[in-house]
Every structure is written in C-alpha cells, then in structure tokens.
N, C-alpha and C positions, 0 to 999 in steps of 0.2 A: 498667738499674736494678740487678740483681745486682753489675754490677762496683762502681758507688759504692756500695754497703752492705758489699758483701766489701772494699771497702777503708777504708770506716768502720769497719769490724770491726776489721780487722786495724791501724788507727790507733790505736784504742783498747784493743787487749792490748796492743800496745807502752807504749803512756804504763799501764798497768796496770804490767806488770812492769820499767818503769823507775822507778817509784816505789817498787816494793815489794824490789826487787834487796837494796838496802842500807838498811833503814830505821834502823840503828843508826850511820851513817857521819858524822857530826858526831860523836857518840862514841869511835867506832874512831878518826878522826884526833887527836879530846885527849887519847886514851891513848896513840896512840903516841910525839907528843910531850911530854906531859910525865910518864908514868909508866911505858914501858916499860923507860924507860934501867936502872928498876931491879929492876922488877916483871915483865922478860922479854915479847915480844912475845904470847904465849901464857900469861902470867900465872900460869908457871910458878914464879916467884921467880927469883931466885937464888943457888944452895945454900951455908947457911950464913949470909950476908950479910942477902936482903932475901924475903920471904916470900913466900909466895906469895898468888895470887888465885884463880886458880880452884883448886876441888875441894880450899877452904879452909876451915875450919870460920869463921876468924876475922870474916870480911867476911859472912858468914851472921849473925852470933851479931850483931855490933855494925852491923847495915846501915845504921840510924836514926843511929847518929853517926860516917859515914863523910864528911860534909859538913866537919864541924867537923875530920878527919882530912887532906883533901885542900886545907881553906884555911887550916889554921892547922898544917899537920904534926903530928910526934908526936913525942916525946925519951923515952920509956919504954919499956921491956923489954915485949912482949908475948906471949903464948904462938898459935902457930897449929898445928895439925894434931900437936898434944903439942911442938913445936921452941920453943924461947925465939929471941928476934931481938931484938938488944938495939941495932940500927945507927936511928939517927937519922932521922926520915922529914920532908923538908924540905917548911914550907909554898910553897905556891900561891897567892900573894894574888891574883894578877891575874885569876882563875878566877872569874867569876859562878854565881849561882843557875841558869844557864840553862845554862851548860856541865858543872856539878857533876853537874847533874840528867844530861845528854846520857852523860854519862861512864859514870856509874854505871848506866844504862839500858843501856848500849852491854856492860858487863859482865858485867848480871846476865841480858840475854837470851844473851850469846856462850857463858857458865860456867857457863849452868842453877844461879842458885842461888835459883831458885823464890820470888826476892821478888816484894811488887807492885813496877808500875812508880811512878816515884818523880817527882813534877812540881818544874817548878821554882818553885813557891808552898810546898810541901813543902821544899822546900833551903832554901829563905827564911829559915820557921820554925825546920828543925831549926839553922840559924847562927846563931840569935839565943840558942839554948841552949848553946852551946859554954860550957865548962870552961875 
C-alpha cells in the first residue's frame, strides 16, 4: 500500500513541477525568434541601435500599447531609460492576440516589470485601438 501511494506521490510532483518549470515557454520561444534578433537574448538592447527591454522604463510606461508595437512596428524616435533610438522597429503581422499576449507575459514575468498579466482578449482590445 505505501509503495503505490509513494509512487502516486511522486507521479504527481513530477507532473507538478513539469508544468510549472517553464510556465512562460510559449513566450520565451516568440521572443526569441522574432525579437531577440534585435532586442538581445536578455533584452538588453543593443547599444545604440535597438533598446532595450528589460530594466526599461519604456515597455513599463507604454505596456497597454506594446500590442499595437509588436503587430504593426514602430517608425519613430522614442526615448527609453533617457537614450533616443530612432532605428525602425519592424511590424509582426503574423503574430496573433494569443501569441502577443504569450510574449509580453513571458517578458514581464522574466524582467519584473511589475505589470498585470495581460490575456489575450486584452491584446484583442488593446489592437483595435492602434494608431
């Protein structure tokens, strides 16, 4: 009796901590193919050229219209952590409300920027307000 419950046990912290390992990992993967190439694996920037994300004031200050950023880019100079970056930021069209959302989840738990998390009924919305 002990061994089938010690090994129900232990069945079930495995499937516990394979689910909770990487909960942002649908994210991690769309950032690192379509936004590291410029925004640095660690979302350092890079210097000069392309901004940074973490430990950014920018992606803090504008979170609500980072949707409308990642699917339709950006062609204006913007200021982040006091730096101008005036390099081109290419849209994403093929990027859904579900990946948007995945991405920017995967970001702001990785870079602590203390937003809520952000659903993709939330991305929906905030793309229909795009500029």
């Amino acid at each position: 009796m002990n061994i089938k419950r010690n090994s129900l046990l232990l069945l079930f912290a495995i499937l516990v901590l394979a689910c909770s390992q990487d909960r942002y990992k649908q994210g991690r993967v769309i950032y690192e193919n379509f936004c590291a190439n410029c925004h640095m694996e660690a979302g350092q920037g890079l210097k000069g050229l392309y901004p940074p994300l973490a430990n950014a004031d920018f992606p803090i200050d504008h979170y609500t219209e980072i949707p409308c950023y990642i699917k339709n880019g950006m062609n204006y100079p913007i200021v982040v952590n006091g730096k101008t970056y005036e390099n081109e930021m290419q849209p994403i069209k093929e990027l859904g409300p579900v990946e948007i959302a995945n991405v920017m989840n995967f970001m702001n738990f990785t870079w602590e920027m203390k937003q809520e998390y952000i659903s993709p009924d939330q991305v929906k919305t905030a793309l229909l307000k795009c500029k």
